[in-house]
DRENMARDO-458912 format. One record per residue (C-alpha): y, z, x; residue in three letters. Coordinates in nm, 4 decimals, decimal comma, always signed. Last residue first. Layout:
N
atom c2 Y	c3 Z	c1 X	residuo ALA
...
***
This chain:
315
atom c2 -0,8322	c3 +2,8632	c1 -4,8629	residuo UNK
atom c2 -0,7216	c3 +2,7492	c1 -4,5324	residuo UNK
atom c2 -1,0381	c3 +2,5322	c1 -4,3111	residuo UNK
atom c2 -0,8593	c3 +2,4933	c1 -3,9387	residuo UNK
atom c2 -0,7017	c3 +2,8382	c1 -3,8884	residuo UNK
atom c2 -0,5448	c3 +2,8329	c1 -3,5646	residuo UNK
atom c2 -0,4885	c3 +3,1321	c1 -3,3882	residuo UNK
atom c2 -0,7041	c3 +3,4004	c1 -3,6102	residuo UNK
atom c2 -0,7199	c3 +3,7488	c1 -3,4970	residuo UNK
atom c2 -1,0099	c3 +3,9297	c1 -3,3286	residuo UNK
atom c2 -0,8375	c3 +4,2560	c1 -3,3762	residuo UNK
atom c2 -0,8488	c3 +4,5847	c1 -3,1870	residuo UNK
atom c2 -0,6009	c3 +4,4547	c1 -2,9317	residuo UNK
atom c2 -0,5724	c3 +4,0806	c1 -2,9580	residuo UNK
atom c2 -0,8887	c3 +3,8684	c1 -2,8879	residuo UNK
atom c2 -0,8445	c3 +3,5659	c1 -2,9714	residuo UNK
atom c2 -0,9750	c3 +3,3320	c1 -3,2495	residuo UNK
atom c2 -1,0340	c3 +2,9260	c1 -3,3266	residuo UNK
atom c2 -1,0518	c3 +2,9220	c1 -3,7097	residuo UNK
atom c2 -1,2793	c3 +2,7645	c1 -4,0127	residuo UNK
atom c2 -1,5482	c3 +2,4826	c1 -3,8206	residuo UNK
atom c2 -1,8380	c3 +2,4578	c1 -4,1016	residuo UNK
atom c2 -2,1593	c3 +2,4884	c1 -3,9767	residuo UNK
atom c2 -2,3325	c3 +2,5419	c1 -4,3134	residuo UNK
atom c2 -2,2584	c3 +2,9312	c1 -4,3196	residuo UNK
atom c2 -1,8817	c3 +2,9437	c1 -4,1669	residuo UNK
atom c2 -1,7915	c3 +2,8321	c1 -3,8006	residuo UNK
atom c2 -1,5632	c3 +3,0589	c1 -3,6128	residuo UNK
atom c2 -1,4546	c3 +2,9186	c1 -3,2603	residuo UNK
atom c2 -1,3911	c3 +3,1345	c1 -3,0029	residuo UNK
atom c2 -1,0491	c3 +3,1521	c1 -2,7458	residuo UNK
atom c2 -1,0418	c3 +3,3894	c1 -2,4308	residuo UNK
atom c2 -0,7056	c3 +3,4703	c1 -2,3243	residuo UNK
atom c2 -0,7000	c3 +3,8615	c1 -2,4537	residuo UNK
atom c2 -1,0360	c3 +3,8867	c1 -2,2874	residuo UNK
atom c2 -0,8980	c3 +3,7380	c1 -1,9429	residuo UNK
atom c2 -1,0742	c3 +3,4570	c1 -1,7705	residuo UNK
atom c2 -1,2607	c3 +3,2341	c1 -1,9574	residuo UNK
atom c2 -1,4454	c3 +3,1007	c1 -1,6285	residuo UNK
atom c2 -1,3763	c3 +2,7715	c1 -1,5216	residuo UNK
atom c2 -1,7021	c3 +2,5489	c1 -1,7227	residuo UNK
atom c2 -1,9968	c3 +2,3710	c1 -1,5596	residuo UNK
atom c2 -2,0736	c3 +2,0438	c1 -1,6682	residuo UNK
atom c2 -2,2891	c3 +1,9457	c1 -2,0319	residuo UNK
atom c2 -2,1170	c3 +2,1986	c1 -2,2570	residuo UNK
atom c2 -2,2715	c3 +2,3455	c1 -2,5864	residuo UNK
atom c2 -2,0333	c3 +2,6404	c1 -2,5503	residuo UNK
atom c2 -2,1604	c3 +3,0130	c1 -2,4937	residuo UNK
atom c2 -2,2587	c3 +3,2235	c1 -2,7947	residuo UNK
atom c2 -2,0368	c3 +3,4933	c1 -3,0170	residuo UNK
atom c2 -2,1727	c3 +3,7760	c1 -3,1208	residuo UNK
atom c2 -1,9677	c3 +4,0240	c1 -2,9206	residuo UNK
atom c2 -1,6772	c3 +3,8494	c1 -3,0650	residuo UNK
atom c2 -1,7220	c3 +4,0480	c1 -3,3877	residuo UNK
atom c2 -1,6590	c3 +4,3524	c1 -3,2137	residuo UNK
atom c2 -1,2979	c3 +4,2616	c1 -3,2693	residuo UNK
atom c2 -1,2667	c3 +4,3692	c1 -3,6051	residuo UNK
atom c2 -1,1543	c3 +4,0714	c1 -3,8370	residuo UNK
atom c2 -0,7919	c3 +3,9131	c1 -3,8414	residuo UNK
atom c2 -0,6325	c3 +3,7626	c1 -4,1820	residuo UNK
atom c2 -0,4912	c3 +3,3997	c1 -4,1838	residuo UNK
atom c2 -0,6301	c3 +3,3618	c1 -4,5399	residuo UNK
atom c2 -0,9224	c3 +3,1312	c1 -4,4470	residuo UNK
atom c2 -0,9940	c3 +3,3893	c1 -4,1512	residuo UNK
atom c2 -1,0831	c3 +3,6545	c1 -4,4365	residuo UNK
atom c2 -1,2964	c3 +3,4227	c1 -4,6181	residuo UNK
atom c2 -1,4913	c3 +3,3039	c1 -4,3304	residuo UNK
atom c2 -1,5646	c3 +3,6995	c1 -4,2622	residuo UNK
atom c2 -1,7057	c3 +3,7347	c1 -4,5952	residuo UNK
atom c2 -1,9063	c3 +3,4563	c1 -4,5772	residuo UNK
atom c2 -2,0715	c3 +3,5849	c1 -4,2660	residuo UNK
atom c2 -1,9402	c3 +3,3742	c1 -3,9391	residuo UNK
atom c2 -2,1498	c3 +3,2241	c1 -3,6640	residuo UNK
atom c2 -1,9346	c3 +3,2341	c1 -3,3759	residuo UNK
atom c2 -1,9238	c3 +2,9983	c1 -3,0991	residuo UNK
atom c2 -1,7767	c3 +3,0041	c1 -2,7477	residuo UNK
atom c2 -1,5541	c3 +2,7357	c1 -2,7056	residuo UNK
atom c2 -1,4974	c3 +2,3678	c1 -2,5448	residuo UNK
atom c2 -1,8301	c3 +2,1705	c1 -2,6940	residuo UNK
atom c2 -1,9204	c3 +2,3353	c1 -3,0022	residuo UNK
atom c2 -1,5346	c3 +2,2557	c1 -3,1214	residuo UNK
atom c2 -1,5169	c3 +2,0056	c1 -3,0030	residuo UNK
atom c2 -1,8459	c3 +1,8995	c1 -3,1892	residuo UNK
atom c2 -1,6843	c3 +2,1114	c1 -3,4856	residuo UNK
atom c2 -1,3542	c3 +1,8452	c1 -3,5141	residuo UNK
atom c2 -1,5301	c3 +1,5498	c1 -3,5405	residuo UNK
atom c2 -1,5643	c3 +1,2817	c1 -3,2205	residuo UNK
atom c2 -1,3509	c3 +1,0082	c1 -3,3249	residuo UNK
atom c2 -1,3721	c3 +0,6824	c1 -3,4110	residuo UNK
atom c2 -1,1242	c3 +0,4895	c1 -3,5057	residuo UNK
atom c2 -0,9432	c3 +0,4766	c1 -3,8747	residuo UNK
atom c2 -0,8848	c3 +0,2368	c1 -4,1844	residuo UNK
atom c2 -0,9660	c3 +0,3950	c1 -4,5283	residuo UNK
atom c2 -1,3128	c3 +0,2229	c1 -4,6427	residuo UNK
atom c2 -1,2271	c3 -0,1133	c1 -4,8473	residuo UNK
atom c2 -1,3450	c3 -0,3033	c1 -4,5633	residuo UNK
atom c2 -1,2077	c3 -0,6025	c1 -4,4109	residuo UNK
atom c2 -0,9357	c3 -0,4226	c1 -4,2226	residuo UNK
atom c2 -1,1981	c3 -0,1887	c1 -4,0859	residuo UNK
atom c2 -1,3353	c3 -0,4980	c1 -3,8330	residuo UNK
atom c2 -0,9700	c3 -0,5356	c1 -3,7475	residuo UNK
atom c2 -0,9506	c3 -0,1245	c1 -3,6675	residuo UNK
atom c2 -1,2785	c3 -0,1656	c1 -3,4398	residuo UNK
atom c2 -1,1411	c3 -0,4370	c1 -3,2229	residuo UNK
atom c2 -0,8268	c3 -0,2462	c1 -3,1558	residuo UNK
atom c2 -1,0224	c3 +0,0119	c1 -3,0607	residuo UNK
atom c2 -1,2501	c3 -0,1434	c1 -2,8249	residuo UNK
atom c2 -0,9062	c3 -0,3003	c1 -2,6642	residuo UNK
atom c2 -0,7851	c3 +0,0081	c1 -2,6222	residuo UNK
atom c2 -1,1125	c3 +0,0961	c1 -2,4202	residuo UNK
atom c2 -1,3329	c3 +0,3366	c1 -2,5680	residuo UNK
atom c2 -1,4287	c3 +0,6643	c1 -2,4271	residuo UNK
atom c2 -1,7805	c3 +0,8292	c1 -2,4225	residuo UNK
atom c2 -1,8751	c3 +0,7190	c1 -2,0598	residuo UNK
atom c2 -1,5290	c3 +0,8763	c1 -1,9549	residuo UNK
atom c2 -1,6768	c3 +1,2288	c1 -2,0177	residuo UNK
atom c2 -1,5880	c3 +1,4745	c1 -2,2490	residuo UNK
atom c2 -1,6699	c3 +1,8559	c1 -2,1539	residuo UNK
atom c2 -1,3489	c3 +1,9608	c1 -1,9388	residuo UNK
atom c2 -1,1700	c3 +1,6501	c1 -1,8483	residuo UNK
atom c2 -1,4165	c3 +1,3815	c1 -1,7240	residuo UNK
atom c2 -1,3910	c3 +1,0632	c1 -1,5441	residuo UNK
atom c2 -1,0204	c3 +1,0674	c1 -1,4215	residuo UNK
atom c2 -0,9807	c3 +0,7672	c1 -1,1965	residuo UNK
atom c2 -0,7604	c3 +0,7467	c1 -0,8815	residuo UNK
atom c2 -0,6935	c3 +0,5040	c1 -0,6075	residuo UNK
atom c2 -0,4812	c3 +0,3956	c1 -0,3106	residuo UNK
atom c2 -0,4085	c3 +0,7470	c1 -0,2769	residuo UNK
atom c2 -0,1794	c3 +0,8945	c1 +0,0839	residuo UNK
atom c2 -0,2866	c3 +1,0025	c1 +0,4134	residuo UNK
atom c2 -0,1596	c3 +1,1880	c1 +0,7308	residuo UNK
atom c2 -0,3473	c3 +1,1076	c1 +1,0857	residuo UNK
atom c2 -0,3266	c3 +1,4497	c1 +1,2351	residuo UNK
atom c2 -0,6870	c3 +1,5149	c1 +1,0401	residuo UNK
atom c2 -0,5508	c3 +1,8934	c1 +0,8301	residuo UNK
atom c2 -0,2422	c3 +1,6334	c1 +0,7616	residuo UNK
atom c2 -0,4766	c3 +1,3825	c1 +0,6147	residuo UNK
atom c2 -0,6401	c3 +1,6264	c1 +0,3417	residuo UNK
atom c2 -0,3024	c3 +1,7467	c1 +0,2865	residuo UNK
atom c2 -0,1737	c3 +1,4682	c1 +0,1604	residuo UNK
atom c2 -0,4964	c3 +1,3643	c1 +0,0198	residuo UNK
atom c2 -0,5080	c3 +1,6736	c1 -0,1532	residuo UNK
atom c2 -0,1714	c3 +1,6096	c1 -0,3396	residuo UNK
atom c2 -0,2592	c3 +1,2666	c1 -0,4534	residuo UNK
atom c2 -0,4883	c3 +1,4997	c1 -0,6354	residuo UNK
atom c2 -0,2360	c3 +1,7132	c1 -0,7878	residuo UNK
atom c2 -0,4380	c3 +2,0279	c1 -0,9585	residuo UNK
atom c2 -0,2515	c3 +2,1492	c1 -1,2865	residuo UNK
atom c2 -0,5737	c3 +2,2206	c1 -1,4555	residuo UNK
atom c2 -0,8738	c3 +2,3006	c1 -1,2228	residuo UNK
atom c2 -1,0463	c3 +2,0821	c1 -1,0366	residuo UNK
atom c2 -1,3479	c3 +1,8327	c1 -0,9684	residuo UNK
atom c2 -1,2965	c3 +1,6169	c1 -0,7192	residuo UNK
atom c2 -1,4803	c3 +1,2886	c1 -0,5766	residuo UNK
atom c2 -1,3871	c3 +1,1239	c1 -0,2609	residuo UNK
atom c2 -1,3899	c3 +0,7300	c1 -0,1847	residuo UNK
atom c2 -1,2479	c3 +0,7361	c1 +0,1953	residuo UNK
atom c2 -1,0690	c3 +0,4177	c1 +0,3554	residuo UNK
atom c2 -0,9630	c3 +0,4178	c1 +0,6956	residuo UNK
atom c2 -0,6515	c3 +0,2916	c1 +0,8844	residuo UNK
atom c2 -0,5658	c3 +0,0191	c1 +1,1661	residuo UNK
atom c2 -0,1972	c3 -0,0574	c1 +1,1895	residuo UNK
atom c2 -0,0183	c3 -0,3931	c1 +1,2601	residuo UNK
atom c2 +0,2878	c3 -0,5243	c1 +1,4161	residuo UNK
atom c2 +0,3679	c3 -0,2044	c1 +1,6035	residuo UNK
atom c2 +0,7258	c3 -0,0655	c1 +1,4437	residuo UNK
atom c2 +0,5312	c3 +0,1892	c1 +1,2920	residuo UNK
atom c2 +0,7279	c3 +0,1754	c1 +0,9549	residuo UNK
atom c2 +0,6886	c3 -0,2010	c1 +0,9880	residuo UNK
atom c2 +0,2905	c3 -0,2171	c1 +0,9790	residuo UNK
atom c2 +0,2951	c3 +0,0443	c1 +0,6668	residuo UNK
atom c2 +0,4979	c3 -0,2309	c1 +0,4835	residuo UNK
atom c2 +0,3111	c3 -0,5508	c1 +0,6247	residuo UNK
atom c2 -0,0145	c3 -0,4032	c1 +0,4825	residuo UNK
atom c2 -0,2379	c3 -0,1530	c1 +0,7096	residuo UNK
atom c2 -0,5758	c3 -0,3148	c1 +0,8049	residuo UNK
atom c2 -0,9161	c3 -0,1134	c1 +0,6853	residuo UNK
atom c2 -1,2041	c3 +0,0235	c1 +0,8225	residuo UNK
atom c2 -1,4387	c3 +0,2179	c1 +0,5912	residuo UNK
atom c2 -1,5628	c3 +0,5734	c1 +0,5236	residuo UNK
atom c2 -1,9082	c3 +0,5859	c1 +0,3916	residuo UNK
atom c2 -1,9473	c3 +0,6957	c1 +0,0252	residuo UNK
atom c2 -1,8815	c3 +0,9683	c1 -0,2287	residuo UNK
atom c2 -1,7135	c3 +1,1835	c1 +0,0149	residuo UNK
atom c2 -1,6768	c3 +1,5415	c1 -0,1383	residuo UNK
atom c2 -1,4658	c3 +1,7950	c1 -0,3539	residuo UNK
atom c2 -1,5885	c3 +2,0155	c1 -0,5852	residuo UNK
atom c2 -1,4716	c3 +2,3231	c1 -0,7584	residuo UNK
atom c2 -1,1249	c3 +2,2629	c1 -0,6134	residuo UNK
atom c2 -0,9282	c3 +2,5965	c1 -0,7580	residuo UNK
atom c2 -0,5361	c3 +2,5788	c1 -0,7956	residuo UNK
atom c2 -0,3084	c3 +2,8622	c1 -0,6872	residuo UNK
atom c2 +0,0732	c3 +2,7367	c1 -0,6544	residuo UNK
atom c2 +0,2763	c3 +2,6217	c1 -0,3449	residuo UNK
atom c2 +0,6740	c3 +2,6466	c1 -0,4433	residuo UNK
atom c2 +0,8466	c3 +2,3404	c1 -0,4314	residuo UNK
atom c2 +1,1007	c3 +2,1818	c1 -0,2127	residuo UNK
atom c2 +1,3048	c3 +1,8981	c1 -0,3557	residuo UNK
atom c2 +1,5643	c3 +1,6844	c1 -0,1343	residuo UNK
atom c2 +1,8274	c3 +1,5243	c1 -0,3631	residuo UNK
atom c2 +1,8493	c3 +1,1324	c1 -0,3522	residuo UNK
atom c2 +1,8677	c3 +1,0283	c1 -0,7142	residuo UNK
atom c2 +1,5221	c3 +0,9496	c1 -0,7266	residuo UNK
atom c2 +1,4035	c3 +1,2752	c1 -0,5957	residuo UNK
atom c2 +1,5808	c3 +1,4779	c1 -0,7701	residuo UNK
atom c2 +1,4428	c3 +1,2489	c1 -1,0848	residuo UNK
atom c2 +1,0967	c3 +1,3069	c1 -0,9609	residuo UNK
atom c2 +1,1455	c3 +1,6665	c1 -0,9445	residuo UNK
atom c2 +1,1895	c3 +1,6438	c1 -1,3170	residuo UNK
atom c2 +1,5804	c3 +1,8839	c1 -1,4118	residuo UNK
atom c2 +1,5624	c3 +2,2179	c1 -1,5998	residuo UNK
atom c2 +1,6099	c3 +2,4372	c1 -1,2054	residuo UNK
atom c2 +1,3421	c3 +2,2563	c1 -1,0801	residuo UNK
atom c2 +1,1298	c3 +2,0749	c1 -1,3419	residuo UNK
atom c2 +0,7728	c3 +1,9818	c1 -1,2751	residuo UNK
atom c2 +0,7541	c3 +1,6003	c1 -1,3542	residuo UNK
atom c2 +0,6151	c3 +1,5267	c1 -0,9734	residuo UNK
atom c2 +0,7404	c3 +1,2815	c1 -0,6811	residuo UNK
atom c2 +0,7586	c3 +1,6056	c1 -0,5021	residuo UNK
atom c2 +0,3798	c3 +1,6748	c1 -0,4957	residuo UNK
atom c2 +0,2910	c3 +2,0285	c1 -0,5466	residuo UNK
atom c2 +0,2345	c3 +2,2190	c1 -0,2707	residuo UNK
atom c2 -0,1058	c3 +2,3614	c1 -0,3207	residuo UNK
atom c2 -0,2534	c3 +2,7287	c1 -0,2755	residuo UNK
atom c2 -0,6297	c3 +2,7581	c1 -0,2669	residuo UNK
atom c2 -0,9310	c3 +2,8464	c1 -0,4640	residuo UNK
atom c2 -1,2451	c3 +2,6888	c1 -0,3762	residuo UNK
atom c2 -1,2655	c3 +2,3716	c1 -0,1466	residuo UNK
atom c2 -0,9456	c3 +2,2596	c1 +0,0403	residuo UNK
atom c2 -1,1170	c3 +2,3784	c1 +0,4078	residuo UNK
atom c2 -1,4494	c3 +2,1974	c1 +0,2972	residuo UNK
atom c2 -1,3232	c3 +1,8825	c1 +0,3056	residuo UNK
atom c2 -1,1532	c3 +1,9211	c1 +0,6448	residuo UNK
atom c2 -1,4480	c3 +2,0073	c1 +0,7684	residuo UNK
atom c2 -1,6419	c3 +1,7477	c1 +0,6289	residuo UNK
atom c2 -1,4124	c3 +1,5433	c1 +0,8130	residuo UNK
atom c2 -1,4653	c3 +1,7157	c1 +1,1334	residuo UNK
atom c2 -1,8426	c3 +1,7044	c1 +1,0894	residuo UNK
atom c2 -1,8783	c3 +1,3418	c1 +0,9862	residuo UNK
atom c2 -1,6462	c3 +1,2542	c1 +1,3685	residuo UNK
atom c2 -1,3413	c3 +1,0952	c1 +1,2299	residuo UNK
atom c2 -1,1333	c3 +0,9526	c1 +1,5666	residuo UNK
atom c2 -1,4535	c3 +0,6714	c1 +1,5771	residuo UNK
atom c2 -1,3859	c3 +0,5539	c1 +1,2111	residuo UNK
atom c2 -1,0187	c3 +0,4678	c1 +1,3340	residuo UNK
atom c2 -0,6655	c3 +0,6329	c1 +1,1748	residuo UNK
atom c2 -0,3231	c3 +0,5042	c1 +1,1945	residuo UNK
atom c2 +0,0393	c3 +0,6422	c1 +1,2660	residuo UNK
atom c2 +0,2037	c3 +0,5331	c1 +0,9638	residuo UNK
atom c2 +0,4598	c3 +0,7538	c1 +0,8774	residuo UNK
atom c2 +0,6879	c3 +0,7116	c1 +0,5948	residuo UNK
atom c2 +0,5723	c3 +0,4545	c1 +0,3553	residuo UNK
atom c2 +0,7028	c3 +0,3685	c1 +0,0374	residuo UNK
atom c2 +0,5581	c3 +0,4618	c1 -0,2942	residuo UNK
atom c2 +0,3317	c3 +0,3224	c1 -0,5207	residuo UNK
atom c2 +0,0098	c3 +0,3416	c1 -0,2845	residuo UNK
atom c2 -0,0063	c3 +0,7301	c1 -0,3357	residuo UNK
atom c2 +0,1833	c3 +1,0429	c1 -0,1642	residuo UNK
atom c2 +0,4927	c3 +0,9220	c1 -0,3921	residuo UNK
atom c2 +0,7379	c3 +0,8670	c1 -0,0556	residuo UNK
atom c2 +0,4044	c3 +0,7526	c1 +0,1316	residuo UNK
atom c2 +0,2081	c3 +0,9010	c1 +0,4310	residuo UNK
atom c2 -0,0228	c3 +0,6590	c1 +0,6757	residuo UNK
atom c2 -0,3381	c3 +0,6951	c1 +0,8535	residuo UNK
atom c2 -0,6225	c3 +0,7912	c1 +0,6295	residuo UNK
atom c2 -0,6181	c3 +0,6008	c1 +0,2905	residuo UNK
atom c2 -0,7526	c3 +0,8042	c1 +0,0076	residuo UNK
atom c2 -0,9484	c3 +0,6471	c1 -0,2392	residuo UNK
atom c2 -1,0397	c3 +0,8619	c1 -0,5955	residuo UNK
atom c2 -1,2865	c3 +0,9641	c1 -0,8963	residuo UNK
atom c2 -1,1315	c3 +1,2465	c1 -1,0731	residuo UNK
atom c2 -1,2973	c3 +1,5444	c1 -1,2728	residuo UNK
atom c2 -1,0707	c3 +1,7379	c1 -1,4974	residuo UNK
atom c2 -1,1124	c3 +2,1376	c1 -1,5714	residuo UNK
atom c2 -0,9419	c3 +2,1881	c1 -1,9427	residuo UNK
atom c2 -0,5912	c3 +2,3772	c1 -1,9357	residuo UNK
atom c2 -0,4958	c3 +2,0932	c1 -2,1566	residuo UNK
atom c2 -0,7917	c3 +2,1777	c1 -2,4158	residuo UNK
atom c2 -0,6778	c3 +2,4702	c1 -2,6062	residuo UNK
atom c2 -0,2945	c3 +2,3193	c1 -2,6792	residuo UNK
atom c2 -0,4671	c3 +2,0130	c1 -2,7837	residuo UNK
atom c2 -0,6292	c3 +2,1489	c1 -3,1118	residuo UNK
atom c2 -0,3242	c3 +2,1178	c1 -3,3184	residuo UNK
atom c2 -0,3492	c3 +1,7275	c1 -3,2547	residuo UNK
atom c2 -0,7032	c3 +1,7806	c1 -3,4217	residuo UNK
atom c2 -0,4940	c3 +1,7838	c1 -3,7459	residuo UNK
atom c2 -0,4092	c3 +1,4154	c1 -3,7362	residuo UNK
atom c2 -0,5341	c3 +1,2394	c1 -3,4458	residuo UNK
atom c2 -0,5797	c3 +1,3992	c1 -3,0670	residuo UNK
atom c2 -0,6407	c3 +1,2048	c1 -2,7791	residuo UNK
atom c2 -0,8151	c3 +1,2854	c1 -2,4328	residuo UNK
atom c2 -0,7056	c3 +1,0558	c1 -2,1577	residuo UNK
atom c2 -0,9888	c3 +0,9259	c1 -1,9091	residuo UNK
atom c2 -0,9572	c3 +0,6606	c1 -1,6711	residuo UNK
atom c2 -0,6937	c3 +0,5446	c1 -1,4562	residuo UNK
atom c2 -0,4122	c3 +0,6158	c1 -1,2341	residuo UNK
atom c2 -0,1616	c3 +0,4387	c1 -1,0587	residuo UNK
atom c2 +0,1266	c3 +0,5601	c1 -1,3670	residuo UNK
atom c2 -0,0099	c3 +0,9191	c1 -1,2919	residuo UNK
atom c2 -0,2590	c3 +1,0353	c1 -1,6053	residuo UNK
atom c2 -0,1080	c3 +1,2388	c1 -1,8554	residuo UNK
atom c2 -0,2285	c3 +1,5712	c1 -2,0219	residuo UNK
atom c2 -0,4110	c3 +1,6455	c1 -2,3542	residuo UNK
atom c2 -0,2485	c3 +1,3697	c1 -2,5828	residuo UNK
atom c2 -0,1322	c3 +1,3868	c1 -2,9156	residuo UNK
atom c2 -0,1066	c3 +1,1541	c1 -3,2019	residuo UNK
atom c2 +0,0491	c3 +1,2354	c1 -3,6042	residuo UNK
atom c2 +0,2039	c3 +0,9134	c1 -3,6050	residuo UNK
atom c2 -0,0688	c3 +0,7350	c1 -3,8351	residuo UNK
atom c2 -0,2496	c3 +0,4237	c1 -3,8762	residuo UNK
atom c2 -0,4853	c3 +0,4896	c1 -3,5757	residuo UNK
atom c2 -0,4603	c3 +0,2049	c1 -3,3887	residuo UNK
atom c2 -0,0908	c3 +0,1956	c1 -3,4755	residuo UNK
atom c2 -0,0723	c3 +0,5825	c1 -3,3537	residuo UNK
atom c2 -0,2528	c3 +0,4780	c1 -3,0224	residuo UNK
***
């Protein structure tokens, strides 16, 4: 990404699991200043769980661990819907092991790798959306899943699910437990993030798009770059919006706050999916745009004060 985009000034707002695919939000230049406001974003997955077997990693990296199988006919529409329905809304998930959350300053995963058992704490997470996007299938365990159950070969089943979550949600996590609530256990054989918060995978270019874009701007005397989407569309897109008096722009361009009934006039986000709620006053972020639309601070709430937190447009 920084070759692409001639410059080492590149962010990222959150990872995708080495199996994954899909979606990862960038940020260039100054808009890497805006990814601490959009990594708590809500991110919508596309994924395959196979019923019937467990892994070390809880997806089709790992090893298996048990493999006791799963058949169409054991999975009854209104158990499994069930099942869905149990891990809907706001719950409390065990992390998965094979994870980069540090216990005690050291990545689980590296615990895990050097042998050490890791137990972590269950944490509140809230599925918005979770459901079968397709029939469940029949399908034969590998050699590997075969072996751990000592029986030659294994039958399992194949579920495409979609889920739409909040921030810090493992998926390969929810098939876990989605096969444990079954008796069958379960693991990911897939996983594609489609949106996270209001971008969607349909407006994403492939590297290779890019890289095909920055040899077309080689020929041009234009400075080289990719596109982007600006700065006030994500602006418009992620925060509540204020429409700012000159005066008021001028203040924020010096870093100073304004009264904080100024945040009564702010408007909701132009956002295309349902949003997680703001949440506390003193956590909710707006974006000040000056006469003519330009983008001059994200502020928060702070005591009497609606005080600047990132002034994008300094005198």
């Amino acid at each position: 990404a920084r070759r692409l985009a001639a410059t080492r000034k590149v962010g990222h707002a959150g990872t995708l699991d080495p199996m994954a695919t899909g979606l990862l939000l960038l940020g260039i230049g100054r808009a890497t200043r805006f990814l601490t406001y959009l990594v708590g974003a809500d991110k919508t997955y596309e994924a395959t769980a196979r019923l019937g077997a467990e892994t070390t990693t809880e997806d089709a990296d790992g090893e298996i661990t048990a493999a006791r199988g799963c058949r169409i006919e054991d999975l009854p529409e209104d158990r499994l819907q069930e099942a869905l329905t149990a891990l809907t809304g706001q719950i409390q998930q065990v992390p998965s092991a094979v994870s980069a959350i540090k216990v005690d300053g050291v990545r689980a995963y590296k615990r895990i790798r050097d042998g050490q058992d890791v137990e972590l704490q269950a944490r509140p997470v809230t599925i918005h959306e979770l459901r079968l996007t397709g029939e469940p299938r029949k399908a034969i365990a590998d050699a590997d899943i075969a072996r751990s159950g000592g029986s030659g070969t294994a039958q399992v089943v194949d579920i495409d699910i979609l889920v739409s979550c909040s921030s810090g949600t493992y998926v390969r996590a929810l098939a876990r437990d989605l096969g444990r609530a079954l008796g069958c256990g379960a693991h990911l054989t897939r996983l594609r993030r489609t949106a996270v918060g209001p971008f969607d995978i349909d407006e994403a270019r492939t590297p290779a798009d890019l890289s095909a874009q920055v040899e077309t701007d080689a020929s041009s005397p234009e400075p080289r770059g990719v596109a982007t989407i600006p700065l006030e569309e994500v602006a418009r897109r992620c925060f509540e919006q204020l429409a700012l008096s000159e005066d008021e722009a001028r203040a924020l361009r010096y870093g100073r706050p304004l009264d904080a009934a100024v945040l009564e006039r702010a408007g909701a986000p132009e956002t295309r999916r349902p949003q997680a709620s703001p949440g506390a006053a003193e956590q909710r972020v707006v974006a000040g745009f000056a006469p003519g639309g330009r983008l001059v601070a994200l502020l928060r709430h702070q005591g009497p004060h609606a005080r600047p937190v990132l002034v994008l447009d300094p005198a």
